[in-house]
matplotlib code that plots the C-alpha trace (Angstrom):
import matplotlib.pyplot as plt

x = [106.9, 107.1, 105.1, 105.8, 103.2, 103.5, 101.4, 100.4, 103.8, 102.0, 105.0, 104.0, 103.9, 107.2, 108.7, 106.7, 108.2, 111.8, 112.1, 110.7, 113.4, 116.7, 120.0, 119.1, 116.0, 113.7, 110.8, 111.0, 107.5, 107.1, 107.9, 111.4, 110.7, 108.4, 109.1, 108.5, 111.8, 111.3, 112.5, 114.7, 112.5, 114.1, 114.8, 114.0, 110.9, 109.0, 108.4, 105.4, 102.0, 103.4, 102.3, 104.4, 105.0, 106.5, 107.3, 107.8, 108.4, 106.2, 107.7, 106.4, 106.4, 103.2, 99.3, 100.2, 103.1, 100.4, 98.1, 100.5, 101.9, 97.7, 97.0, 100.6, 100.4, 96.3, 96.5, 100.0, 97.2, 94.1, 96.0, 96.8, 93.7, 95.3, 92.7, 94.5, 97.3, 99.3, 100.7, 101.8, 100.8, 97.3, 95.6, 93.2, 90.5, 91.3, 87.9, 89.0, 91.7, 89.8, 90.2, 93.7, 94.5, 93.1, 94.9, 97.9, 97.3, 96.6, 99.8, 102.9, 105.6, 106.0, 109.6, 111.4]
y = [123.4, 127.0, 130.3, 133.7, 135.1, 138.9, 139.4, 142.6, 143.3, 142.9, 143.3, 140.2, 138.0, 139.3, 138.5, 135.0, 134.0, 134.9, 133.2, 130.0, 130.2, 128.9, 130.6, 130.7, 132.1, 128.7, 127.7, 123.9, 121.8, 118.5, 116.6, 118.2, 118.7, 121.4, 124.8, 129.1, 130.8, 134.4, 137.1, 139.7, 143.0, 145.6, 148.4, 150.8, 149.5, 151.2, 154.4, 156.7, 156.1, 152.2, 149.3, 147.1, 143.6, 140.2, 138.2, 134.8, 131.8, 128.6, 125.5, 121.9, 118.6, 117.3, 117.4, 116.6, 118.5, 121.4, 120.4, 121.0, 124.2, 125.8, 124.6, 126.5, 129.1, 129.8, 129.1, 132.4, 134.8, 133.8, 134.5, 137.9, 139.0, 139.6, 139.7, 139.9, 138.1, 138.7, 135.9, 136.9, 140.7, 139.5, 140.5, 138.2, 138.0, 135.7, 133.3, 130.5, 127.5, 126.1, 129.1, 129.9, 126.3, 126.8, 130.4, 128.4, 125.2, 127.4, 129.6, 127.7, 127.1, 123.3, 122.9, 124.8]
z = [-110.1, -108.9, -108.8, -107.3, -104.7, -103.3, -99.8, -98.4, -95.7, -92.5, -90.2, -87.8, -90.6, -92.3, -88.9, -88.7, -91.7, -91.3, -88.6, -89.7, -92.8, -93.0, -93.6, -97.6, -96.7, -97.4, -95.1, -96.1, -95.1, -94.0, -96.9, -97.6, -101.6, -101.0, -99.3, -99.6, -100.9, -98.8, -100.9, -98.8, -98.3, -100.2, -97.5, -100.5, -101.8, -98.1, -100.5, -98.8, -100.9, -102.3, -101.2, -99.1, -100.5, -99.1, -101.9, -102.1, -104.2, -103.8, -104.9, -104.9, -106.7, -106.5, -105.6, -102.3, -102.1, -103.5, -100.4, -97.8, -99.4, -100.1, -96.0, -94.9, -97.1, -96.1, -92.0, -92.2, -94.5, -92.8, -89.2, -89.8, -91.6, -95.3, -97.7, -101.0, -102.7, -105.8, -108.3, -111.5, -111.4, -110.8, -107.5, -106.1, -102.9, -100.5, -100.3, -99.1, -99.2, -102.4, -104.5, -103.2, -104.7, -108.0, -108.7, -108.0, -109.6, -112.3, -111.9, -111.5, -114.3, -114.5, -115.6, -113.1]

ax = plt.figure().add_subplot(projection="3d")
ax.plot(x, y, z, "-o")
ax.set_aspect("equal")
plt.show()
């Protein structure tokens, strides 16, 4: 199961995150099923007046697998202060590891 997430480009975070990935650009958890796929940034998309994005993939296998992911994917955006989140061209508040589990529980295509 997968869903794609944009975050606000916070440059400490962009850099947190690439180095963490692999050579394919995957940041693989604990469990080995689950992991972020890191989009590259587009050196073109940093257009005066647009908003930066990271954009990722989030893919996992189960609730568990959906557990780890939400605590991972909450402790990098809580860390550097990012208030908002993107998933399927809907922006959403960042209140919390509950509600950032929902919006993606309720966002992911189940038969990637």
């Amino acid at each position: 199961m997968k869903t794609y997430c944009r975050i606000p480009f916070e440059q400490e975070l962009w850099e947190e995150l690439d180095a963490e990935a692999n050579a394919s650009g995957k940041i693989i958890l604990e469990d080995n099923e689950t992991y972020v796929q890191l989009m590259p940034v587009d050196k073109y998309a940093f257009m005066p007046g647009a908003e930066q994005m990271i954009d990722i993939i989030l893919n996992f296998s189960s609730q568990v697998a959906l557990g780890l992911l939400i605590n991972w994917l909450y402790d990098k955006i809580k860390q550097k202060n990012i208030k908002k989140f993107i998933i399927k061209d809907e922006t959403y508040e960042v209140k919390g590891k509950d509600m950032l589990e929902n919006v993606i529980e309720n966002n992911f295509d189940k038969d990637e």
